[in-house]
C-alpha positions in Angstrom: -66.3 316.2 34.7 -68.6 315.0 32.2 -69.7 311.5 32.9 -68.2 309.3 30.1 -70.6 306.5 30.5 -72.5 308.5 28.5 -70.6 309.4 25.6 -71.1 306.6 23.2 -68.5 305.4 20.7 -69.4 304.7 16.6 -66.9 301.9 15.7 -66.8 301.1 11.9 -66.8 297.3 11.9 -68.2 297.2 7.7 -64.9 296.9 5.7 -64.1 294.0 3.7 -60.5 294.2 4.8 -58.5 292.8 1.5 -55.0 292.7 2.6 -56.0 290.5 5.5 -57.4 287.6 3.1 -55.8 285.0 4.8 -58.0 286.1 8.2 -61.0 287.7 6.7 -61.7 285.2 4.2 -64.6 283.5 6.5 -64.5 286.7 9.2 -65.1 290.6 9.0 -62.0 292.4 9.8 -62.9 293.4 13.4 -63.7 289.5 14.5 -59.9 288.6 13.4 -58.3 288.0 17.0 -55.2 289.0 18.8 -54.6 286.2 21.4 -58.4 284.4 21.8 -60.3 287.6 21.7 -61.2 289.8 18.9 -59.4 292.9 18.4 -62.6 294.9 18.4 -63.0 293.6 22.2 -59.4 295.2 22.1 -60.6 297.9 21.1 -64.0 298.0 23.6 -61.8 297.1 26.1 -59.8 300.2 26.2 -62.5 302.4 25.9 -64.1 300.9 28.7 -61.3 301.3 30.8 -61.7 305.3 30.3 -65.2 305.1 31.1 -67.2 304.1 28.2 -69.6 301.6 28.0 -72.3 302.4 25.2 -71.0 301.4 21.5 -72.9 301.3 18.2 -71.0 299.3 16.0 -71.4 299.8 12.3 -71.9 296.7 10.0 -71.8 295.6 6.8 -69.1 292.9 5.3 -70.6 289.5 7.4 -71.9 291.3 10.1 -73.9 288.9 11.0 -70.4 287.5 13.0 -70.3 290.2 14.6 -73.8 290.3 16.2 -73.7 286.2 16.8 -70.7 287.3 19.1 -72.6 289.5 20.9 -75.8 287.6 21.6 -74.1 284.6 22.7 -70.8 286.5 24.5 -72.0 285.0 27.8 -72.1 281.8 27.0 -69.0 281.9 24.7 -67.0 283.4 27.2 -68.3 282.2 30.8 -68.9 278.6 33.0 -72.8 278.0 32.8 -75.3 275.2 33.7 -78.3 274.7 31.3 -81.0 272.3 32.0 -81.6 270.8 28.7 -85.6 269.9 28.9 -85.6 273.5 29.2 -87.1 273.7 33.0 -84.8 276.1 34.5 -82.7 279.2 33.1 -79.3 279.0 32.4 -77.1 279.6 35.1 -73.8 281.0 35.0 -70.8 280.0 37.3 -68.4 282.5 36.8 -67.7 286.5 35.9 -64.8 285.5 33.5 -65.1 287.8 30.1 -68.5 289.9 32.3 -68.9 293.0 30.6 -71.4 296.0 31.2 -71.3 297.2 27.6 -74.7 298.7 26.0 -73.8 297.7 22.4 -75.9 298.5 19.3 -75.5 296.8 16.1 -76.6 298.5 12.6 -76.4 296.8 9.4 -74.9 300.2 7.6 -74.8 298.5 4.1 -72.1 295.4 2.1 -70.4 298.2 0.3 -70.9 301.7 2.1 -68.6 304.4 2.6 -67.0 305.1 5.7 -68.9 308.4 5.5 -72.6 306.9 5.2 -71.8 304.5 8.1 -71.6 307.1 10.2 -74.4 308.8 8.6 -76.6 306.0 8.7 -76.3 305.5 12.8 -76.8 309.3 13.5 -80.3 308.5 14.7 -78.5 305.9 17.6 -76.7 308.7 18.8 -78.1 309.9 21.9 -75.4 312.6 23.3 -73.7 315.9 21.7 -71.0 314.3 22.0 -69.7 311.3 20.7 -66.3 309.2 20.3 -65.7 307.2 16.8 -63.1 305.0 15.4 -62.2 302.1 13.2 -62.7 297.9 14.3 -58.8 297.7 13.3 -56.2 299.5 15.3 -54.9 299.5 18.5 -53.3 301.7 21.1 -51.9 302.7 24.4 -53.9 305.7 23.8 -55.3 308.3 26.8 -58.7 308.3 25.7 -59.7 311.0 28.4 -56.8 312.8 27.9 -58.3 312.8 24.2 -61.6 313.7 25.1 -60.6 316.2 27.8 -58.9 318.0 25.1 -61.4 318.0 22.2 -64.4 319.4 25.2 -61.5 322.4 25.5 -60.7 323.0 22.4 -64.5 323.4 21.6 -64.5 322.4 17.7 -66.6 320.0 16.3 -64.1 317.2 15.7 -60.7 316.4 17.1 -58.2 313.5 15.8 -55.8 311.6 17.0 -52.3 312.0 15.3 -50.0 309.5 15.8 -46.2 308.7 14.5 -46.7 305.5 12.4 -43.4 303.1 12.1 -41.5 302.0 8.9 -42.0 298.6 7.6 -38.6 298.9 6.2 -34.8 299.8 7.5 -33.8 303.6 7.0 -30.2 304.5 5.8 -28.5 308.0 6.0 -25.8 307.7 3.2 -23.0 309.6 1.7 -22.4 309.1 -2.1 -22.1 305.4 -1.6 -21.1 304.8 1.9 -23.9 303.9 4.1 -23.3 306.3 7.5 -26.0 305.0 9.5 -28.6 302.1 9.5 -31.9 302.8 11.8 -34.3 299.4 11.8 -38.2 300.3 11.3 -37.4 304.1 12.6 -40.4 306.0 13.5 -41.7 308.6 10.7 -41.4 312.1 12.0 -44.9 313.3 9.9 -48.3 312.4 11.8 -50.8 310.8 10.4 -54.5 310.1 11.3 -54.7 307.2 13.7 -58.2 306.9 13.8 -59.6 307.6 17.1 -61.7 310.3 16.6 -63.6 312.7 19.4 -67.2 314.5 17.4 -70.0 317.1 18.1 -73.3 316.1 16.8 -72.7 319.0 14.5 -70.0 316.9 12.4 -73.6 315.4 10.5 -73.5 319.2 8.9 -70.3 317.4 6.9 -72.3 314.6 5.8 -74.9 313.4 3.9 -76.9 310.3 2.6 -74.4 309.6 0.0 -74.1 306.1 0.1 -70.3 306.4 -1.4 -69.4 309.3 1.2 -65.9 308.5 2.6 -65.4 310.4 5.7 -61.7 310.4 5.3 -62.4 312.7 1.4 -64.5 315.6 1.7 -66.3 315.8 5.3 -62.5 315.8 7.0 -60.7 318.3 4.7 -63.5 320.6 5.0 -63.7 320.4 8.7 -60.0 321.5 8.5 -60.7 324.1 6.0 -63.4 325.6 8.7 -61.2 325.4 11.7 -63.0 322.9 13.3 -61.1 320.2 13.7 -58.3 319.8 16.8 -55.6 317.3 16.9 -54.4 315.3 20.0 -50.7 314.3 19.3 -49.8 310.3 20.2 -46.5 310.1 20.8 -47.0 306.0 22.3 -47.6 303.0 20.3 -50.3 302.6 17.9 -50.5 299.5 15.2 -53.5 298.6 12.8 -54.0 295.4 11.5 -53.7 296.0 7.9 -52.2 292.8 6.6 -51.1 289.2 7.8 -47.9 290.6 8.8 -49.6 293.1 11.6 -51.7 290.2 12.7 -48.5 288.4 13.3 -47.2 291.2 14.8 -49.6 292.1 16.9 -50.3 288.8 17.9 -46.6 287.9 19.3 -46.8 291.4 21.4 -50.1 289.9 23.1 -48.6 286.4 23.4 -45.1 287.9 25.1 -47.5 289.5 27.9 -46.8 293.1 27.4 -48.9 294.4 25.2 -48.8 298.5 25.3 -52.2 298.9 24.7 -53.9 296.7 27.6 -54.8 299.5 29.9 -57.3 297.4 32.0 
């Protein structure tokens, strides 16, 4: 089996993230927490639990957050002793929040496409293979179940489809009579959900457009060349869009049973 410590994962961490204002006002997107960490530690953390442990996360909207986060995540997150005339190192106490992550961090550009974020981190990229997804969704997703399939299948990309739930009730009706009411019902199309499994050969879709959206052109003619695979999601999966998933998705965490902590 190929050893998935090696298989790096692109996270795009560069949006502005609008419709989360109330959170991303004085944060980028991927910095907005779910309990006290993050959800793109969520997001790290899950991967890591399949075997991943090199990331390359791609800035832009006050990324500078995000890499303060990183180079001080030990002493953010663990007990330490510091001598403060400087005569001995600091010493930490505990392993509480120890992590063996090799992380990267790019500034990709304030206003780049999702496209030419990728583009722009191609050179960081050090295995055929690579994993890639957004800093704003979660999910009890299989990630080597999603990897084992895309190495089968052999094409160059393969998504992960998932069964997004209504925001609002659904009623089946006849004339004016209301037969049945079913609360946020799960929609029975599938729809992208972001966690994405790529051959080096996917940069053959790109190019140094600096508006390039991965999601326009590069994806819909993968499709139309037969390379891209799907892996169907039938378990949860939530972004954080708006306030109202923060909230959401905050009250899972805080009840103790969230789907998507696998580790």
């Amino acid at each position: 089996m190929t050893d998935r410590s090696n298989i790096p994962v692109v996270i795009l961490c560069g949006g502005q993230g609008t419709r989360l204002r109330e959170e991303t006002e004085y944060r980028p997107k991927p910095m907005v927490e779910i309990g006290r960490w993050p959800i793109l530690w969520h997001i790290m953390k899950i991967y890591r639990h399949y075997g991943h442990r090199k990331f390359i996360l791609c800035l832009g909207y006050k990324g500078w957050a995000i890499k303060q986060y990183f180079l001080r995540y030990n002493e953010m997150h663990r007990d330490f002793t510091v001598t403060l005339d400087g005569s001995k190192p600091i010493s930490f106490l505990n392993t509480a929040g120890d992590e063996d992550w090799e992380v990267t961090l790019a500034e990709t550009g304030a206003e780049t496409g999702t496209g030419a974020r990728l583009w722009r981190v191609r050179d960081y990229i050090d295995s055929e293979t690579f994993c890639f997804t957004y800093g704003d969704a979660v999910g009890a997703l299989d990630i080597g179940a999603l990897v084992d399939l895309h190495l089968n299948e052999g094409r160059a990309g393969t998504v992960t489809g998932v069964r997004p739930t209504s925001r609002y009730g659904e009623m089946r009706r006849d004339g004016s009579r209301v037969l049945e009411f079913r609360e946020k019902p799960t929609a029975e199309g599938v729809v992208s959900g972001g966690f994405f499994v790529f051959q080096k050969k996917i940069f053959e879709y790109l190019n140094d457009d600096p508006q390039l959206f991965f999601e326009h052109d590069p994806l819909r003619n993968l499709a139309r060349d037969g390379e891209l695979s799907m892996h169907l999601h039938e378990g949860f999966w939530h972004p954080m869009d708006t306030y109202r998933d923060y909230l959401h998705l905050n009250g899972i965490w805080s009840e103790g049973d969230a789907p998507w902590k696998v580790w």
